[in-house]
N, CA, C and O of each residue as an XYZ file, in Angstrom:
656
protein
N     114.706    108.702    127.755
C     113.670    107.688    127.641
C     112.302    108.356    127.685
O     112.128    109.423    128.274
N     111.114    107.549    126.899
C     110.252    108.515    126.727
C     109.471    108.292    128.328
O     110.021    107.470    129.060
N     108.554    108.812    128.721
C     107.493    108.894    129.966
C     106.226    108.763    128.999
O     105.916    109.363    127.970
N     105.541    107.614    129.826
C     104.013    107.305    129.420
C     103.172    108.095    129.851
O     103.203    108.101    131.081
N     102.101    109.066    129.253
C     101.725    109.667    129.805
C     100.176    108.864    130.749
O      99.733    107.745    130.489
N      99.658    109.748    131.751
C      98.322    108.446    132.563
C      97.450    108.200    131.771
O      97.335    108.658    130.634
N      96.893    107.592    132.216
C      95.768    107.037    131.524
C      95.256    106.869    132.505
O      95.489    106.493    133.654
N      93.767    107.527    131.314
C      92.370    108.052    132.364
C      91.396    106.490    132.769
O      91.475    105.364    132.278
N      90.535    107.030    133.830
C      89.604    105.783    134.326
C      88.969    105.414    133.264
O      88.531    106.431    132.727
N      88.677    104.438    132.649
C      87.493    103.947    132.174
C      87.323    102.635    132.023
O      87.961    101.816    132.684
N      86.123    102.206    130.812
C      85.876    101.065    131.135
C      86.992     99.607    130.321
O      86.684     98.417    130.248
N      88.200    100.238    129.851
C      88.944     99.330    129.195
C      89.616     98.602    130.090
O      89.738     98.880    131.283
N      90.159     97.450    129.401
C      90.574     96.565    129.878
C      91.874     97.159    130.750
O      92.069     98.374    130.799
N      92.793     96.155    131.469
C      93.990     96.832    132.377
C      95.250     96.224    131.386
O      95.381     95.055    131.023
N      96.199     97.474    131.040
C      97.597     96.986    130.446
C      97.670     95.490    130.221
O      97.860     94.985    129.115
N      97.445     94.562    131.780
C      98.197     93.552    131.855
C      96.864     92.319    130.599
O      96.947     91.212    130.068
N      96.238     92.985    130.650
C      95.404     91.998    130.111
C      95.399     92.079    128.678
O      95.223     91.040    128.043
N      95.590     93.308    128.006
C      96.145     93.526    126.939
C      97.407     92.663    126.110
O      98.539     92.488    126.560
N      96.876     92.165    124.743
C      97.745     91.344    123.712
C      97.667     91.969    122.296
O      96.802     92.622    121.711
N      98.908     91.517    121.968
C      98.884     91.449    120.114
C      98.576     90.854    119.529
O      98.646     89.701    119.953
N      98.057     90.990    118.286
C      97.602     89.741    117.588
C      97.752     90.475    115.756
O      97.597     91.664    115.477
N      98.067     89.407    114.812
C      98.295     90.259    113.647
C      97.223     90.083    112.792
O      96.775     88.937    112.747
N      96.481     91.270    111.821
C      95.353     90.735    111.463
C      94.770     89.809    110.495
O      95.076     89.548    109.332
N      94.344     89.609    110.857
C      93.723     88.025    110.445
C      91.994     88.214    109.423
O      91.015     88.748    109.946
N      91.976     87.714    108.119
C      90.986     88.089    107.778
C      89.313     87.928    108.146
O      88.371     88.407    107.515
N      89.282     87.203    109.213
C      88.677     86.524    110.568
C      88.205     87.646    111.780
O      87.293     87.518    112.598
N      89.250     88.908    111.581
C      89.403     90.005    112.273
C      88.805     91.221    111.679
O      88.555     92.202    112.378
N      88.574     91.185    110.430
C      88.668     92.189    109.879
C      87.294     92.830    109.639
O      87.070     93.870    109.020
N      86.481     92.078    110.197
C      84.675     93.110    110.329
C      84.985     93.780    111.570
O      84.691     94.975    111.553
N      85.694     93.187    113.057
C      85.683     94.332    114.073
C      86.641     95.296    113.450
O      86.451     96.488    113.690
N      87.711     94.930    112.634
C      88.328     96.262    112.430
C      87.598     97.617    111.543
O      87.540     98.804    111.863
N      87.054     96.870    110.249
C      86.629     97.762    110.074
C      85.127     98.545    110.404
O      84.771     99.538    109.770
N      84.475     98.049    111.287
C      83.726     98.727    112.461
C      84.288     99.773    113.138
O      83.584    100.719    113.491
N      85.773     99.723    113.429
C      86.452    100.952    114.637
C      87.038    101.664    113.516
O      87.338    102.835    113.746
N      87.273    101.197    112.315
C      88.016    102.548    111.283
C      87.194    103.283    110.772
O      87.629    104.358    110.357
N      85.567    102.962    110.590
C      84.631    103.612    110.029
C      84.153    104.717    111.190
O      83.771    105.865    110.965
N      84.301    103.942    112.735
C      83.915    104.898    113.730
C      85.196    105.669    113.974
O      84.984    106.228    115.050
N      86.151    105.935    113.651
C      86.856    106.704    113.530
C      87.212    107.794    112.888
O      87.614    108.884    113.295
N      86.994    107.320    111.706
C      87.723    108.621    110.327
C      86.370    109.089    109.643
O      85.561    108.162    109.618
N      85.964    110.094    109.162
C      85.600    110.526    108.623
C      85.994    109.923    107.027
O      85.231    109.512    106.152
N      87.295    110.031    107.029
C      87.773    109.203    105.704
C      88.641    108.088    105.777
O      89.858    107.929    105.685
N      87.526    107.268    105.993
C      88.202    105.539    106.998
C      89.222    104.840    105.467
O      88.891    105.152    104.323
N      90.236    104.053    105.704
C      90.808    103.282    104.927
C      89.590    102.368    104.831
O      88.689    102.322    105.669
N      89.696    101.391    103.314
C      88.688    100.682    102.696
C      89.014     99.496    102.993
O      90.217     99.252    103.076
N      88.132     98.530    103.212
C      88.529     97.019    103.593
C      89.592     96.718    102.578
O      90.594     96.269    103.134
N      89.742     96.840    100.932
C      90.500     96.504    100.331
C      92.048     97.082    100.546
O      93.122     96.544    100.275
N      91.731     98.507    101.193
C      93.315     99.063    101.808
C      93.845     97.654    102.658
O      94.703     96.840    102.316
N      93.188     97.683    103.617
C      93.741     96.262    104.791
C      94.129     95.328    103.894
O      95.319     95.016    103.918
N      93.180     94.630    102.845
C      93.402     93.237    102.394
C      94.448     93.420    101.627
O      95.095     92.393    101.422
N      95.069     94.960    100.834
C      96.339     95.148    100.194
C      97.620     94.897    101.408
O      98.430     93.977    101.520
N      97.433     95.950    102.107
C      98.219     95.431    103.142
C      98.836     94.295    103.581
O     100.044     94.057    103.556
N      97.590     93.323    104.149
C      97.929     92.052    104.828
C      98.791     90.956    103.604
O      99.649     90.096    103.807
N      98.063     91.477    102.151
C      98.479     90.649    100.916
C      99.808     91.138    100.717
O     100.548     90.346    100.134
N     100.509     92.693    101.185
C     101.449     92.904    100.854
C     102.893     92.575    101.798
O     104.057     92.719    101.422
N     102.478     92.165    102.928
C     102.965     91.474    104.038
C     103.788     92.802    104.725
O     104.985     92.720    104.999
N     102.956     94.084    104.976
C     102.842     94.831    106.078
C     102.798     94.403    107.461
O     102.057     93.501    107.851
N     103.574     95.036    108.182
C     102.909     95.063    109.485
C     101.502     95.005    110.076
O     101.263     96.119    110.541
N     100.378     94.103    110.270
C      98.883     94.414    110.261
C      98.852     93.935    111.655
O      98.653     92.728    111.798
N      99.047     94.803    112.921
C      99.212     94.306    114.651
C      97.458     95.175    115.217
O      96.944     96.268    114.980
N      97.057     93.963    116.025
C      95.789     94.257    116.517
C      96.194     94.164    117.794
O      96.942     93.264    118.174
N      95.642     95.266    118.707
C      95.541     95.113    120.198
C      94.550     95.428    120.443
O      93.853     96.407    120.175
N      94.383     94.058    121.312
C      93.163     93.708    121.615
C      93.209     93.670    123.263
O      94.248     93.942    123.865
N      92.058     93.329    123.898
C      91.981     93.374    125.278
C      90.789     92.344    125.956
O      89.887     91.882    125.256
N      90.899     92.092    127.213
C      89.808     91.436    127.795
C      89.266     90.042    126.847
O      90.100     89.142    126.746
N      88.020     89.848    126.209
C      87.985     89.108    125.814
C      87.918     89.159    124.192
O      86.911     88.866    123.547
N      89.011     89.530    123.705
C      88.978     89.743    122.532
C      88.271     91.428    121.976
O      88.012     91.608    120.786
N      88.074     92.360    122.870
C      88.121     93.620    122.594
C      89.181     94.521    121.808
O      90.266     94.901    122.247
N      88.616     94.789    120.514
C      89.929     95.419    119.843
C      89.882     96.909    120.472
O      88.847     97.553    120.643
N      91.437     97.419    120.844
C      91.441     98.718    121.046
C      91.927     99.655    120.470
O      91.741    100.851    120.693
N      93.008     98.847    119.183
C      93.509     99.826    118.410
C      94.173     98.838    117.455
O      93.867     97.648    117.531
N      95.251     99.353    116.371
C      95.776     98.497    115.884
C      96.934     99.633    114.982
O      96.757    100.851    114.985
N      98.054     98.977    114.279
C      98.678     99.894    113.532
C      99.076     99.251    112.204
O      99.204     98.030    112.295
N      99.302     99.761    111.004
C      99.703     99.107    109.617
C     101.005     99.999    109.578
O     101.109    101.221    109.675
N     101.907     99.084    109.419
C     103.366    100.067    109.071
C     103.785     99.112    108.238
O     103.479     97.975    108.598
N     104.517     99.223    107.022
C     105.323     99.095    105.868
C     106.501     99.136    106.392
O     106.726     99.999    107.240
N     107.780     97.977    105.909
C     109.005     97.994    106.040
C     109.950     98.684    104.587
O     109.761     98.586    103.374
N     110.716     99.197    105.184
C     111.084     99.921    103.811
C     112.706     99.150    103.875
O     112.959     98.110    104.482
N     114.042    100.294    102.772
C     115.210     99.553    103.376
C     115.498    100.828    104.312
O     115.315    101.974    103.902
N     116.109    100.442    106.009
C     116.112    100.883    106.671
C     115.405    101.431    107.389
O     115.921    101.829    108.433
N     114.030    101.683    107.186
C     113.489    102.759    107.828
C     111.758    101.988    107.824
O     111.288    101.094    107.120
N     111.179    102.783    108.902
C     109.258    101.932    108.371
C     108.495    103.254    108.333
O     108.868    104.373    108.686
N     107.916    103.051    108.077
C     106.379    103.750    106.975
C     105.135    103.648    108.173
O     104.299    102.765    107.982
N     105.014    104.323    109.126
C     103.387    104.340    109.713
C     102.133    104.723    108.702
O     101.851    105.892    108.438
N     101.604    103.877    108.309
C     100.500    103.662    107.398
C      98.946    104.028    108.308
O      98.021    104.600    107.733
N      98.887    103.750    109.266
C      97.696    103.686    110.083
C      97.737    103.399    111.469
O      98.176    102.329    111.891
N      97.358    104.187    112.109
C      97.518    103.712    113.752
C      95.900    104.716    114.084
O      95.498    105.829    113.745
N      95.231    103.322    115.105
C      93.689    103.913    115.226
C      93.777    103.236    117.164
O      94.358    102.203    117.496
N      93.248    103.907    117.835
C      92.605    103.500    119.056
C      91.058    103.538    118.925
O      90.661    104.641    118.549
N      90.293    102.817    119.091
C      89.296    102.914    118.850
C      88.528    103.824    119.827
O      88.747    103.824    121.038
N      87.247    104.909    118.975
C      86.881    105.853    119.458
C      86.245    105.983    121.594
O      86.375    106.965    122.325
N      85.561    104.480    121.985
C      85.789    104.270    123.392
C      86.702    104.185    124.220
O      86.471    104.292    125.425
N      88.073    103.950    123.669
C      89.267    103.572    124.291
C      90.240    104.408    124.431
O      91.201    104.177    125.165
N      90.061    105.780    123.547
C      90.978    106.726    123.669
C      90.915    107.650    124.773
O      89.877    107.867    125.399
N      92.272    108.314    125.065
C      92.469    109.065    126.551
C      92.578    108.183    127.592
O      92.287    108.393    128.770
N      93.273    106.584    126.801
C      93.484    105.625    128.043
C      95.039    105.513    127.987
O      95.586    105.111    129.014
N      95.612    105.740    127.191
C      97.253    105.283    126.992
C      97.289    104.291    126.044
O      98.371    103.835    125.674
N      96.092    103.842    125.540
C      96.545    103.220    124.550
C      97.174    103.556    122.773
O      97.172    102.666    121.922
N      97.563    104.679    122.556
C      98.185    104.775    121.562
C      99.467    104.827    122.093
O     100.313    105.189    121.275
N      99.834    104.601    123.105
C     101.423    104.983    123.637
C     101.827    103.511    123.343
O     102.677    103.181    122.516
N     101.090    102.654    124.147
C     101.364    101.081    123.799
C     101.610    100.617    122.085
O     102.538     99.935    121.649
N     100.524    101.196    121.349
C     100.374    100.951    119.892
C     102.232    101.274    119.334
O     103.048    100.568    118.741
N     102.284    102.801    119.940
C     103.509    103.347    119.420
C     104.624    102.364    119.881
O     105.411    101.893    119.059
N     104.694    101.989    121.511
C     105.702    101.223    121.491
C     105.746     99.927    121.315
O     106.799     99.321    121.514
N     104.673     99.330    120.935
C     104.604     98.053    119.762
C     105.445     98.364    118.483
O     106.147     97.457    118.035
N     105.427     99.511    117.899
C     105.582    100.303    116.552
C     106.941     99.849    116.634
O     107.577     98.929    116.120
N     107.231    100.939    117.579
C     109.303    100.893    118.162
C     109.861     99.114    117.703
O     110.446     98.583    116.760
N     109.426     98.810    118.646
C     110.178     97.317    118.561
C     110.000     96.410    117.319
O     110.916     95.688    116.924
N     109.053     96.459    116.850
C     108.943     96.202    115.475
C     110.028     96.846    114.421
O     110.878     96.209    113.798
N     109.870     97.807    114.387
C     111.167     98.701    113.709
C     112.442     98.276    114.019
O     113.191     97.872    113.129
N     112.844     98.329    115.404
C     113.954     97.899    115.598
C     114.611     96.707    115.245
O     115.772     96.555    114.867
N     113.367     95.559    115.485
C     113.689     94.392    115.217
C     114.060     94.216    113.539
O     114.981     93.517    113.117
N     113.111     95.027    112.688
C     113.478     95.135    110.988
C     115.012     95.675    111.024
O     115.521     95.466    109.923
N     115.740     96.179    111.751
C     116.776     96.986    111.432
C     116.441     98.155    111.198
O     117.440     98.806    110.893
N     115.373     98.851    111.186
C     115.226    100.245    111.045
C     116.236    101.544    111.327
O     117.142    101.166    112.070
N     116.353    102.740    111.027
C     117.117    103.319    111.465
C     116.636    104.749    111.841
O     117.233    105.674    112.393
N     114.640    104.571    111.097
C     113.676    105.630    111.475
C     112.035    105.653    111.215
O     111.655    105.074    110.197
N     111.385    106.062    111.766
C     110.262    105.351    111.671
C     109.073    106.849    110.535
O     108.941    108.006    110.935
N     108.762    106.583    109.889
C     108.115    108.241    109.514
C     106.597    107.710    109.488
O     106.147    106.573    109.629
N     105.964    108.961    109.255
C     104.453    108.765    109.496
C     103.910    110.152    108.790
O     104.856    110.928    108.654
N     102.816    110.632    108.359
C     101.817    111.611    108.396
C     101.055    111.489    109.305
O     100.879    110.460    109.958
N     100.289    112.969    109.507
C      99.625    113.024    110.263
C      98.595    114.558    109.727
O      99.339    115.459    109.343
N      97.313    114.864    109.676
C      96.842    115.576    109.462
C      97.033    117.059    110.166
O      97.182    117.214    111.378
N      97.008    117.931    109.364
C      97.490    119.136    110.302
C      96.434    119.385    111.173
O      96.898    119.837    112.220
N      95.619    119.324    111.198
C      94.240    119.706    111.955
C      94.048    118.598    113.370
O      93.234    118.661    114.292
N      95.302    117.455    113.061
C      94.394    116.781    114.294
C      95.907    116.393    115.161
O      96.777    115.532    115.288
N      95.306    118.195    115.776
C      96.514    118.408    116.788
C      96.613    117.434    118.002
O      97.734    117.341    118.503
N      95.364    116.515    118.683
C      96.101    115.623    119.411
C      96.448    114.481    119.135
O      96.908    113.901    120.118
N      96.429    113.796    118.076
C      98.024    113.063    117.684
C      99.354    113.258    117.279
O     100.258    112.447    117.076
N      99.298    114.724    117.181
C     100.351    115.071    116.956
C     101.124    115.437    118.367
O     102.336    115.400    118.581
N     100.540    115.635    118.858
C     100.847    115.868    120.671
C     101.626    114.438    121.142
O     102.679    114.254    121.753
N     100.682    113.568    120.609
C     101.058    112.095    120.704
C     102.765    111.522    120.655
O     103.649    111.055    121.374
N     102.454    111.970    119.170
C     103.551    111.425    118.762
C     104.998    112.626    119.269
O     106.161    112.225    119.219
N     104.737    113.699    119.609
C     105.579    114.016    119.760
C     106.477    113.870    120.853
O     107.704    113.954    120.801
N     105.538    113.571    122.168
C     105.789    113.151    123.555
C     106.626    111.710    123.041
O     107.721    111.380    123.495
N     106.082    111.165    122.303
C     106.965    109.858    121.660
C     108.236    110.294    121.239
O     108.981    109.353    120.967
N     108.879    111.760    121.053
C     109.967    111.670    120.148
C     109.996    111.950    118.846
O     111.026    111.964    118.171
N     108.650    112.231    118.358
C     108.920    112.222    117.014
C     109.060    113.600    116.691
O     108.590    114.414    117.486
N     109.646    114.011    115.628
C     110.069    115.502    114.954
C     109.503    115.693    114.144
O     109.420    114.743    113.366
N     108.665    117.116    113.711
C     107.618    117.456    112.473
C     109.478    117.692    111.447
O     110.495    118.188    111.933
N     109.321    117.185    110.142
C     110.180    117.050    109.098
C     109.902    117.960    108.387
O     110.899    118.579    108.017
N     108.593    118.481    107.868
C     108.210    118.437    106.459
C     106.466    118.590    106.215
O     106.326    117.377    106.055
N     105.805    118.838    106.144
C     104.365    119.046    105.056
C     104.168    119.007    103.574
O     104.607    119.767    102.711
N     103.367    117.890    103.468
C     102.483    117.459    102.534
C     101.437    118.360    101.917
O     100.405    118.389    102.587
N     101.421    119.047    100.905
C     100.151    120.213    100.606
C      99.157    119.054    100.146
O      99.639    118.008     99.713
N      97.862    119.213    100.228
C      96.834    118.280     99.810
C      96.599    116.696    100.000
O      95.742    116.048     99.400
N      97.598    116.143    101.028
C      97.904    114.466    101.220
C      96.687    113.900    101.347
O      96.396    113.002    100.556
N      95.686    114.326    102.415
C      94.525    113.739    102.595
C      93.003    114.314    102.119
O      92.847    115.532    102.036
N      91.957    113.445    101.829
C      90.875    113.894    101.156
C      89.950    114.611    102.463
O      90.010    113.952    103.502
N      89.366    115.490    102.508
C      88.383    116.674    103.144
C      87.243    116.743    102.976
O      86.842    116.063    102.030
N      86.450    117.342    103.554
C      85.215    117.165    103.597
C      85.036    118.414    101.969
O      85.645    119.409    101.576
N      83.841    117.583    101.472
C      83.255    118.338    100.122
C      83.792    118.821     99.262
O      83.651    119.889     98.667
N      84.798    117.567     99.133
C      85.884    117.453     97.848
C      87.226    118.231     98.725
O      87.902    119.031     98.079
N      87.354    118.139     99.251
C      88.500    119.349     99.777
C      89.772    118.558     99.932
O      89.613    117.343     99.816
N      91.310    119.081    100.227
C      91.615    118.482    100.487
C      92.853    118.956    101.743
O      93.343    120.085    101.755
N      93.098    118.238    102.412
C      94.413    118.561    103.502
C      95.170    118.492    103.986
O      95.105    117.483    104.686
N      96.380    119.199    104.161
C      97.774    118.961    104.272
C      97.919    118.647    105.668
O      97.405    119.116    106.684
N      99.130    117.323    105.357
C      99.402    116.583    105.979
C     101.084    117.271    106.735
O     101.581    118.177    106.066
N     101.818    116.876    107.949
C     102.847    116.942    108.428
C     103.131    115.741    108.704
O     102.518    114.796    109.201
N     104.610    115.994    108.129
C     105.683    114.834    107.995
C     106.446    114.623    109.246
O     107.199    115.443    109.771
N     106.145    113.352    109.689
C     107.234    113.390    110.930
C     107.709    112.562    110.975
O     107.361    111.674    110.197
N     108.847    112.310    111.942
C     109.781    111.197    111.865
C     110.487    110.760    113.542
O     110.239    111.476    114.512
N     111.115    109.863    113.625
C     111.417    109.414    114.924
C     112.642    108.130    114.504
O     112.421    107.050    113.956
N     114.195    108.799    115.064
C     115.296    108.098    115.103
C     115.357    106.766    115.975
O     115.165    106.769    117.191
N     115.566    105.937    115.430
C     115.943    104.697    116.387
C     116.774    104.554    117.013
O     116.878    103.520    117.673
């Protein structure tokens, strides 16, 4: 079974106060506020509105009074789901909240019938990959050129995966 790792003091809300919510186009200026403060190469509002139109997984966790802290887009495939996007927003991270995101992820999967969950992840951004691995997940595979880079550039991605 996996172990959560702690989560540091700050000013986020507490676990218990923490909810899901799926996104809603009503939602979607705070989201994309925390994806722009996030990525350097943020998904485009029209990525989300493909998404939500394509009837993806679109789960917001939120906190306190409607504080978003993260959220994830995963695709159902046959058997298996597709991590498309998973963000904690840039104040909220180093709290445990991508562990929650992830095991939102899990049960979702499971509940599809899944039989594995895969994802990319940039090679360079070694602490989600730390993340996910404490989660269980196994590097598979690399992507040469998956994601776009700074000044036209571009960078390979690692393939990982996690058995249900």
């Amino acid at each position: 079974m996996n172990t959560r790792p702690a989560a540091t003091s700050g000013a986020a809300p507490q676990a218990d106060q923490a909810r899901f919510e799926r996104l809603t186009a009503e939602r979607l200026e705070a989201l994309m506020a925390v994806e722009q403060s996030a990525y350097s190469h943020p998904w485009t509002r029209g990525n989300f509105m493909d998404a939500m139109a394509a009837g993806h997984q679109c789960l917001l966790l939120l906190g306190g009074l409607d504080e978003l802290l993260g959220y994830f887009v995963a695709m159902r495939g046959v058997d298996e789901v597709h991590l498309l996007n998973i963000t904690v927003a840039p104040k909220y991270q180093h709290q445990g909240w991508a562990w929650l995101l992830l095991d939102a992820l899990d049960l979702w999967a499971r509940a599809q019938s899944a039989h594995c969950i895969w994802l990319e992840v940039r090679v360079s951004n070694t602490r989600a990959r730390a993340i996910y691995e404490q989660h269980g997940y196994r590097l598979v595979g690399q992507r040469k050129g998956y994601y776009p880079a700074a000044d036209g550039q571009r960078e390979d991605a690692f393939v990982m995966s996690l058995a249900l």
